[in-house]
C-alpha positions as CSV (number, residue, x, y, z in Angstrom):
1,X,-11.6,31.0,9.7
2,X,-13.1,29.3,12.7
3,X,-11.3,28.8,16.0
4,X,-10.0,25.4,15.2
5,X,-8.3,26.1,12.2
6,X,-6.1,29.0,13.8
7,X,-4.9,26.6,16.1
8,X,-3.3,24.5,13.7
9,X,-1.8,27.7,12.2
10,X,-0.3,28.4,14.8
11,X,1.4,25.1,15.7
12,X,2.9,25.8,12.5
13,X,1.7,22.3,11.1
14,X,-1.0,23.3,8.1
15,X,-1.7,26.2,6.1
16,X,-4.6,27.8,4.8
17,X,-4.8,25.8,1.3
18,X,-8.3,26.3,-1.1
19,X,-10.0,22.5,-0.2
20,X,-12.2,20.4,-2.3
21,X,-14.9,18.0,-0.8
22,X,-14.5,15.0,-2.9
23,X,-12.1,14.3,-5.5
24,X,-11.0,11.3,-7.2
25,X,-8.9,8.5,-5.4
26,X,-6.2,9.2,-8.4
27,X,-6.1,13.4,-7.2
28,X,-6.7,13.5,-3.6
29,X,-9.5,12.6,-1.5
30,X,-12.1,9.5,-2.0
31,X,-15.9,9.9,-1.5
32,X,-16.7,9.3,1.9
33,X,-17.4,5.3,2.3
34,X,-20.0,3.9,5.0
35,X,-20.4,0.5,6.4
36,X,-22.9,0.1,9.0
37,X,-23.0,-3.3,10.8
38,X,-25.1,-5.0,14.4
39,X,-24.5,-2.9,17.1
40,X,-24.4,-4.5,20.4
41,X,-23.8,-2.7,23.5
42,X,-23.3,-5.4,25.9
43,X,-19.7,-6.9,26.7
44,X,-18.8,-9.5,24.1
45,X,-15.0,-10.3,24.8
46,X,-14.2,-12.7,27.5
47,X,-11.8,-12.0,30.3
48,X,-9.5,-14.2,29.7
49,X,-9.6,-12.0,25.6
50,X,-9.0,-9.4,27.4
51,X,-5.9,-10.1,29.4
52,X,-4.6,-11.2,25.9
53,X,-5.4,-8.1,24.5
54,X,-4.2,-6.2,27.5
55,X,-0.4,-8.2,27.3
56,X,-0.5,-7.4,22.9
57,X,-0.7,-3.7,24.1
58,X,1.7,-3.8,26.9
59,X,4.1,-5.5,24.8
60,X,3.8,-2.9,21.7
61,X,5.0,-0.4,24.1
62,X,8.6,-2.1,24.7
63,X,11.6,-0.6,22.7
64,X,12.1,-2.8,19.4
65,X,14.8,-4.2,18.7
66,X,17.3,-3.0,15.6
67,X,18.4,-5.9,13.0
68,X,20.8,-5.3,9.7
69,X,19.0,-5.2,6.8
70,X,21.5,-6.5,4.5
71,X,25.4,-6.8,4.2
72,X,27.8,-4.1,5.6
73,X,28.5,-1.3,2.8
74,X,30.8,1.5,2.8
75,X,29.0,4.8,3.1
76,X,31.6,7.6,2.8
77,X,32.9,5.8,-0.7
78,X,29.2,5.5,-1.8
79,X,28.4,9.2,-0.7
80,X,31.1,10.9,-1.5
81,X,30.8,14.3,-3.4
82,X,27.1,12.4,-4.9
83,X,24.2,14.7,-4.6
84,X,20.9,13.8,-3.3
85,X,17.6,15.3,-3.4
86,X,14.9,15.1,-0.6
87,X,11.0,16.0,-0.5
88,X,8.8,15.0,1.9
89,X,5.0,14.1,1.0
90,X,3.8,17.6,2.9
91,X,5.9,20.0,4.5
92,X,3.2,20.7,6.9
93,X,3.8,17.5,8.9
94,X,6.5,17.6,10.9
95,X,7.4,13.9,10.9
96,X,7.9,14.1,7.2
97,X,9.5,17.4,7.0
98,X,13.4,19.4,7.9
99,X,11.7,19.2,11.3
100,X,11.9,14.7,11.4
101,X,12.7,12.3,8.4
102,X,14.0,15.2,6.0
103,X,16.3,16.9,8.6
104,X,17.7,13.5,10.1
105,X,18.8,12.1,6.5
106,X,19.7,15.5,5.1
107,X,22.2,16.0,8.2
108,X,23.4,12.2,8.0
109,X,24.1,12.2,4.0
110,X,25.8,15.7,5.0
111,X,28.1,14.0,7.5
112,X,29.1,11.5,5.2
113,X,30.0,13.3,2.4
114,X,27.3,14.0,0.4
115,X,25.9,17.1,-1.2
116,X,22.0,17.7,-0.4
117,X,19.2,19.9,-2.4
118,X,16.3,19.6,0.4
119,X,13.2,20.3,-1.4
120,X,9.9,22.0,0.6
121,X,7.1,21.3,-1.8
122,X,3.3,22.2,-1.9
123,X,1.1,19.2,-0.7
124,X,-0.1,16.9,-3.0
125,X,1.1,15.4,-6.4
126,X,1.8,18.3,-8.3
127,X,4.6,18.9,-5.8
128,X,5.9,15.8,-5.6
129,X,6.2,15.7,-9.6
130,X,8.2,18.9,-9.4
131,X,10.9,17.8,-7.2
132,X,11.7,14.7,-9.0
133,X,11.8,17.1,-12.2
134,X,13.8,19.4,-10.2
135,X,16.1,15.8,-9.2
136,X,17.0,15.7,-13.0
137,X,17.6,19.5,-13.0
138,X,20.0,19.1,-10.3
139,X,21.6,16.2,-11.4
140,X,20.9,14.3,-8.7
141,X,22.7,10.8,-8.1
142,X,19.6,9.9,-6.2
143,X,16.1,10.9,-4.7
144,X,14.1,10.1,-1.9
145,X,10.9,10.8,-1.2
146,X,9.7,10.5,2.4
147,X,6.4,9.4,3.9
148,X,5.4,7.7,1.2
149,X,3.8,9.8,-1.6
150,X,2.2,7.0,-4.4
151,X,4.3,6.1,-7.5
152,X,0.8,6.1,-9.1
153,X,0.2,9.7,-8.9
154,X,4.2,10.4,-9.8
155,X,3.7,9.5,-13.2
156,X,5.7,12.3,-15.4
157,X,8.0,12.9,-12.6
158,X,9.7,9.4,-12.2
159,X,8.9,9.0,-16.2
160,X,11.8,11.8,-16.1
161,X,14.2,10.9,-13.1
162,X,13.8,7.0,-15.0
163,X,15.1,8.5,-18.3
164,X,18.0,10.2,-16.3
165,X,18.5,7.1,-14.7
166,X,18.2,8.5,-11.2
167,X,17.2,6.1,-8.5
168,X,14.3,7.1,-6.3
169,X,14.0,5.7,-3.1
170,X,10.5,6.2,-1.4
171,X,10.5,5.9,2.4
172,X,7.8,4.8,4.3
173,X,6.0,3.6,0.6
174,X,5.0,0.1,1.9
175,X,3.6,-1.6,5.2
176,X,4.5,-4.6,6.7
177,X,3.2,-6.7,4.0
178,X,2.9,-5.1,0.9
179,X,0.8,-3.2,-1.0
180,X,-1.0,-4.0,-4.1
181,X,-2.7,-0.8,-5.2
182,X,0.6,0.5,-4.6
183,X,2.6,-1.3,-6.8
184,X,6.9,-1.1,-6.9
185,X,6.7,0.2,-10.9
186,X,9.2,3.1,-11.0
187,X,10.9,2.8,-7.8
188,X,14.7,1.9,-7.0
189,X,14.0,1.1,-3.7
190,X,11.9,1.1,0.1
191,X,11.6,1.8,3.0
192,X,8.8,0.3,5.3
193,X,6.4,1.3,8.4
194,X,4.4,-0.9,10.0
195,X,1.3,1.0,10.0
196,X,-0.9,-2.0,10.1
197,X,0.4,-3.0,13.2
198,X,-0.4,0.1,14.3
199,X,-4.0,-0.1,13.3
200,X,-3.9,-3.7,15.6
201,X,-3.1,-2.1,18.7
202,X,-5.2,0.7,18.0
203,X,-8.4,-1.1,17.8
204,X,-6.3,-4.1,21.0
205,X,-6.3,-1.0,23.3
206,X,-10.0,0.2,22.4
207,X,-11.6,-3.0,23.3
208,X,-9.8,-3.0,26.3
209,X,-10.7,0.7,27.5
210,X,-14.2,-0.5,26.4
211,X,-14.3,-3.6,28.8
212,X,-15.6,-6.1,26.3
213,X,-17.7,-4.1,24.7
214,X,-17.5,-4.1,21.1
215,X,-15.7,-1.2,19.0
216,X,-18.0,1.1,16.7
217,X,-15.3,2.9,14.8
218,X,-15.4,6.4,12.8
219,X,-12.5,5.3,10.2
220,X,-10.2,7.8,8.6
221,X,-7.7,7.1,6.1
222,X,-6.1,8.8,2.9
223,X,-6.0,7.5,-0.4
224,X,-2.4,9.5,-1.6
225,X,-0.3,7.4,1.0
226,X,1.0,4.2,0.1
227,X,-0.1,2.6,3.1
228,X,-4.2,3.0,2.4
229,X,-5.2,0.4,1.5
230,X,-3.3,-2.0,3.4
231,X,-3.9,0.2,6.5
232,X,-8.4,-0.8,5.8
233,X,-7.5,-4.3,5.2
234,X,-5.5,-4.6,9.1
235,X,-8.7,-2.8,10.3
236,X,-11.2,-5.5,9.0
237,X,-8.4,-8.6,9.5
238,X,-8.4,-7.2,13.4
239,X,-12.2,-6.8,13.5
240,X,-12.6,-10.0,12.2
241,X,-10.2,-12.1,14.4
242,X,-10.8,-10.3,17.7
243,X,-14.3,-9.4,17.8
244,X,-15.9,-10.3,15.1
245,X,-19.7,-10.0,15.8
246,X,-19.4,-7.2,18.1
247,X,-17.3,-4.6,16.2
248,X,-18.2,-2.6,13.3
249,X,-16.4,0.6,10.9
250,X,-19.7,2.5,11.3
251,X,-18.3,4.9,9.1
252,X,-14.8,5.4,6.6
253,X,-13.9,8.8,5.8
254,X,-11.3,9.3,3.2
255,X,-8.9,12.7,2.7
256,X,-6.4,13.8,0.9
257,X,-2.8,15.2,2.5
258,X,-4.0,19.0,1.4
259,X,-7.5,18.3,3.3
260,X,-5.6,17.0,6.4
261,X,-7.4,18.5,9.3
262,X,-8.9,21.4,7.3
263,X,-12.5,22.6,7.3
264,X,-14.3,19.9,5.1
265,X,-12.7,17.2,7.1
266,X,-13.8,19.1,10.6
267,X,-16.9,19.4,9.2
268,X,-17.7,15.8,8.3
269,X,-16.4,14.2,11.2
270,X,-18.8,16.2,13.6
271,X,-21.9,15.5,11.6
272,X,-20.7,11.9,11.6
273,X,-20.4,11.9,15.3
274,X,-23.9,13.6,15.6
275,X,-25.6,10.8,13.4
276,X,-24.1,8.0,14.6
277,X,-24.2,7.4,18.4
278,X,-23.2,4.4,18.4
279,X,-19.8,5.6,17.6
280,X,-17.6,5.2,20.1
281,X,-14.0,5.0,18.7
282,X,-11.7,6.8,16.5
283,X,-9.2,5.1,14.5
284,X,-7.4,7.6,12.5
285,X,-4.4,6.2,10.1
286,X,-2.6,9.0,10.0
287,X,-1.6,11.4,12.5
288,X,-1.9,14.7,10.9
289,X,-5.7,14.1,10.2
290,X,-6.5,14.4,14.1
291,X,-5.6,18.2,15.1
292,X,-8.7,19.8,13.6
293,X,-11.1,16.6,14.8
294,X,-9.6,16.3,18.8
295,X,-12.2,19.1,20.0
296,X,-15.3,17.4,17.6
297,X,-14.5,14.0,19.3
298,X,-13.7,15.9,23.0
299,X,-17.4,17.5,22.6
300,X,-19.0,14.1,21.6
301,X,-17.6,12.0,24.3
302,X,-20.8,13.2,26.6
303,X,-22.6,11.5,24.0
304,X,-20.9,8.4,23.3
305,X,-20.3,6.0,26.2
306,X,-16.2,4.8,26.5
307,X,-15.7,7.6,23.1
308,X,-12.0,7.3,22.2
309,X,-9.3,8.3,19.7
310,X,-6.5,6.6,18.1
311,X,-4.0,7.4,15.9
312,X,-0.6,6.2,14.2
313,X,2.3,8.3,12.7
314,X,4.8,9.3,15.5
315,X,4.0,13.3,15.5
316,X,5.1,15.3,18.4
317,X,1.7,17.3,18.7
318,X,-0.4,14.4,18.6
319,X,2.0,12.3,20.9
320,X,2.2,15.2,23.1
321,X,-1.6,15.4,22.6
322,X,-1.8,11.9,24.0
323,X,0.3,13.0,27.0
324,X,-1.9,15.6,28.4
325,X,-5.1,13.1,28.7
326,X,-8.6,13.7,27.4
327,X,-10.2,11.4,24.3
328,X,-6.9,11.1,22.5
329,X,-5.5,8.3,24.1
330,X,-3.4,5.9,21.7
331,X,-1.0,6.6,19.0
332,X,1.4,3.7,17.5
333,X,4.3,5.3,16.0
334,X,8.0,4.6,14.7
335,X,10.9,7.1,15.2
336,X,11.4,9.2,12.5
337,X,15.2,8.9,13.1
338,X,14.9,5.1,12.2
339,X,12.8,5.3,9.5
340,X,15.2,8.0,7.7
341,X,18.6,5.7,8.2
342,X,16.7,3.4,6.8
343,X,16.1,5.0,3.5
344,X,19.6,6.5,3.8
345,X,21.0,2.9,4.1
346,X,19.0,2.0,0.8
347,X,20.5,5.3,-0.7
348,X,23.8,4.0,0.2
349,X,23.3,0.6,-1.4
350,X,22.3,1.6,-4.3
351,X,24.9,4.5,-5.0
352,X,27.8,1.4,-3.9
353,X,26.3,0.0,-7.1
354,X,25.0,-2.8,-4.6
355,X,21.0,-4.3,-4.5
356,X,18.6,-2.6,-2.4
357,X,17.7,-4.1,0.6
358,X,14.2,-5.8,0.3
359,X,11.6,-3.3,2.3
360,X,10.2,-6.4,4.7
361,X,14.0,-5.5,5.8
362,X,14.6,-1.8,6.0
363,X,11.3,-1.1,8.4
364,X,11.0,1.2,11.4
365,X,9.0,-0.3,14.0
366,X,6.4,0.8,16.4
367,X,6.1,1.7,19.7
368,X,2.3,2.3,21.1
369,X,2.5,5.6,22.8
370,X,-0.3,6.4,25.9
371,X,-0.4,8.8,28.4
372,X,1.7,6.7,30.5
373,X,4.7,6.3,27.8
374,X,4.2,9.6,26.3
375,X,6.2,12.1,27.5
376,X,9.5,9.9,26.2
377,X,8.7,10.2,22.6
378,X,10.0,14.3,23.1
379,X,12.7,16.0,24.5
380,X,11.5,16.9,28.4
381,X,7.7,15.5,27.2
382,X,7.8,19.2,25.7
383,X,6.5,18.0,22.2
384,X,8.4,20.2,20.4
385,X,11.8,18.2,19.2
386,X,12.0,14.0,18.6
387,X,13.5,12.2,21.5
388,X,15.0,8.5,20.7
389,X,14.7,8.2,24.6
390,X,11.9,5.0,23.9
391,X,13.4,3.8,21.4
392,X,16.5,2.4,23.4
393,X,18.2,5.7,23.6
394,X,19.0,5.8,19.6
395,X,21.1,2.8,19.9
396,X,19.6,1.8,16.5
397,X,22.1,4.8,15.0
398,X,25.1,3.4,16.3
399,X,24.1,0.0,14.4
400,X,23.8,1.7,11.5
401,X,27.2,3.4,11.3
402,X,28.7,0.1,12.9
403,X,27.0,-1.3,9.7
404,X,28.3,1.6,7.0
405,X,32.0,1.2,8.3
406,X,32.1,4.7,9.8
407,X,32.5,3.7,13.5
């Protein structure tokens, strides 16, 4: 096991799990995808772009602002004595896991009444498929599924929560906008991220730290989240309205959640770096899929004018990652607080036999985190519990109980 992957170990975030290369988008990871475009060294974006660009970033790093996503319901009658199960889409990322979403809605539902089976299963489909079977075993009143695992690859598990007519709420499952490769078959209900406004400041910022010059990206993405596709499309919609001559995805590299950060992915990413020079920014859509590629991109900076890294997901290694400087420089994230009262409100609804709320209005918003902003995202800037410090103290929480009739 080489050095890199020992250091994940021990951050506790990924195990050692047997990897495959390429599988099938319907199992796990897609075939690596190139797109090679006009590369232009000089600087390509006026001055006047650039301030733009410059006041778009600034402004995604304000605290957002909370709004009700539908009519006040009574949580403690909804909850009371129901039992709810939670999984998240891989225990080994702590925004997903007892750690961020699970552990805030788990204690919540807890607080209000209910009782709540918190699943930890193995990455990947044939986990998630279990603990919706394991929903029905339980007799579950409802299920939610955080970080967005796809309905498509859920088949025989929400086939049996369906016939036991448990809802399933899937958190995170859509981006601003929607998703159609991801479509709402076999779902009760949402919640939504807005990862492709992540993937616009991400590529905002990099044009500015490059001065004009136009972005060469290295492109990762992962075909088992909801937000894949939709997460490619925001990269090429920014490309093509901000520089659209100048930038190129040099290279897309696709995983699956088990290969997050392991040895095939380290693997590629160098030997993309080597053969590609004219790299010289990382977008990566998903934070876990940086910790085993920081040192490949750190060595290649030498070798790549302006090289830097970008991420979104709202995980307290990478954002502490970002703190400490180096080539990591951007992550756009939402708080994981947020986004689990969201799927908690849409639990509630639905157990107060009332409609969901429609995802465009349960979503947790971003905020762009840099080494400036960074050290609010954690307790102390320690990286090592969530903070709601940037996001206006947790304010949002109090909206939501205001909301359930519980204060």
């Amino acid at each position: 096991m080489d050095l890199k992957f020992r250091r994940l170990r021990a951050r506790g975030r990924f195990v050692a799990i047997p990897l495959v290369a390429s599988v099938a988008v319907a199992g796990a990871a897609a075939t690596a995808s190139a797109s090679t475009h006009h590369v232009s060294s000089h600087a390509s974006i006026s001055k006047s772009e650039l301030t733009t660009l410059s006041n778009y970033v600034a402004k995604a790093q304000l605290p957002p602002a909370w709004t009700a996503p539908g009519p006040a319901v009574n949580a403690k009658k909804a909850l009371k004595g129901k039992t709810i199960v939670t999984f998240p889409i891989s225990t080994e990322i702590d925004a997903c896991n007892l750690k961020g979403q699970q552990g805030y809605i788990d204690a919540e539902a807890k607080a209000l009444g209910a009782k709540v089976v918190a699943l930890s299963p193995v990455p990947g489909p044939p986990g998630w498929i279990s603990s919706l079977q394991q929903a029905v075993t339980d007799k579950a009143s409802a299920v939610v599924a955080l970080c967005g695992p796809s309905p498509a690859l859920m088949g025989t598990g929400l086939s049996a929560v369906q016939a036991a007519h448990i809802p399933v709420i899937d958190g995170n499952y859509n981006q601003t906008g929607g998703n159609s490769g991801f479509p709402f078959t076999g779902l009760s209900a949402e919640s939504g991220v807005n990862t492709e406004g992540g993937i616009d400041t991400d590529l905002a910022d990099a044009l500015v730290n490059l001065k004009g010059k136009g972005a060469h990206i290295l492109f990762l993405n992962s075909p088992q989240v909801a937000q894949y596709s939709g997460a490619t499309d925001a990269l090429k919609a920014a490309i093509q309205k901000w520089c659209p001559s100048s930038c190129s995805i040099v290279k897309e590299e696709d995983y699956g959640t088990s290969e997050w950060s392991g040895p095939t992915e380290t693997a590629n990413i160098a030997s993309d770096l080597q053969a590609n020079p004219s790299i010289n920014t990382v977008i990566v859509t998903f934070d876990g899929m940086t910790d085993g590629i920081e040192s490949d991109v750190t060595s290649a900076a030498s070798s790549h004018p302006g090289l830097k890294m970008y991420a979104w997901g709202g995980g307290l290694a990478e954002i502490k990652d970002v703190q400490t400087g180096g080539t990591f420089v951007g992550d756009s994230g939402p708080d994981e607080k947020w986004d689990a009262y969201d799927q908690l409100d849409q639990v509630i609804r639905l157990l107060s036999g009332k409609p969901a709320a429609n995802v465009t209005k349960e979503i947790a918003p971003n905020i762009f985190f840099t080494k400036s902003n960074a050290p609010s995202f954690s307790v102390g800037g320690k990286g090592t519990t969530y903070s709601d410090s940037a996001y206006s103290d947790g304010a949002f929480v109090q909206d939501f109980l205001k909301l359930w009739g519980v204060s």
